[in-house]
N, C-alpha and C positions, 0 to 999 in steps of 0.2 A: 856201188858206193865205195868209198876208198873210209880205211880207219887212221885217225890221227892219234898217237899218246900223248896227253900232256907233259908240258914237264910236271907237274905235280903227281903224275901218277905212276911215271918212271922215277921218282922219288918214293912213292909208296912202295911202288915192287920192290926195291932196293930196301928200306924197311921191312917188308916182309921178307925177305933173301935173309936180312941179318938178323932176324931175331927167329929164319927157321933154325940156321945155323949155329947162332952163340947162343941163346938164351932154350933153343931145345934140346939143342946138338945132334940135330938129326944129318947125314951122311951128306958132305957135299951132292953124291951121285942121285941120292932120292930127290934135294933142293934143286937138281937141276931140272931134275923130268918135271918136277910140280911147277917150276918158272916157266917151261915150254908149254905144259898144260895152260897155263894163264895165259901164258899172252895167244897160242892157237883157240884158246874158247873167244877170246877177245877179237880176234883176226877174222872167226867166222859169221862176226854180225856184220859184215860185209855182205855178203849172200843173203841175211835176215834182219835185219835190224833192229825189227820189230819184237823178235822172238825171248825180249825181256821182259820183266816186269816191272812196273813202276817204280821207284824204290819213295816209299813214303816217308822216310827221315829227312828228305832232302825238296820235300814238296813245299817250305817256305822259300826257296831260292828262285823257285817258280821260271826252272829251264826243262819241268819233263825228264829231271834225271830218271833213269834206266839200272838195272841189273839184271846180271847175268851171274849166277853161281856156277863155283869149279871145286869144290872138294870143300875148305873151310871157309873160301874165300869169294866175298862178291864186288865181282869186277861193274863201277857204274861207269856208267855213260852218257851223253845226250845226243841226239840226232839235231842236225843241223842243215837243212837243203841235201847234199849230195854225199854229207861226210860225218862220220860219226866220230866224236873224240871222247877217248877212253880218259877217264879224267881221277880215277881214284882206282886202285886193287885195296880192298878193305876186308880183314882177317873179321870174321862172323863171330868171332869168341870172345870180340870185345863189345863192351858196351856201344851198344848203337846209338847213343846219345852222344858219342865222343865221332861220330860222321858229321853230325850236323854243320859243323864248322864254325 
């Protein structure tokens, strides 16, 4: 299976990118290892795809969205025939009522 990023999710990362950096101030160098942890947790539902779990806040859109957690963050997803696209990185410390969309 090959992984596609939305653009709405490489939007997200980049939100997460700048609010580890401005609004935490945590060290470019830690911001960067956590970037490569997310998007390599992401990279490897290639190999699994399945190895998510449902994400229930997103179960009225009724696509089977997916997660996968990486430290604070869960990366959703849906499976599609051959290719899975990564479509949100979403910071677990917010209100999960603010996923829904």
């Amino acid at each position: 299976m090959k992984v596609i990023y939305t653009d709405q999710s490489l939007v997200s990362l980049r939100e997460v990118i700048d609010f580890l950096l401005k609004d935490l101030g945590i060290p470019i160098e830690k911001v960067s290892e956590i970037k490569t942890q997310l998007l390599d947790k992401a990279d490897s539902l290639a190999l699994n795809p399945y190895k998510g779990q449902k994400e229930e806040y997103l179960e009225h859109l009724g696509y089977e969205h997916r997660r996968l957690i990486e430290g604070h963050f869960k990366i959703i997803y849906i499976i599609e025939k051959d290719t899975i696209f990564i479509t949100d990185f979403f910071d677990a410390r917010q209100d999960p009522e603010q996923m829904k969309g």
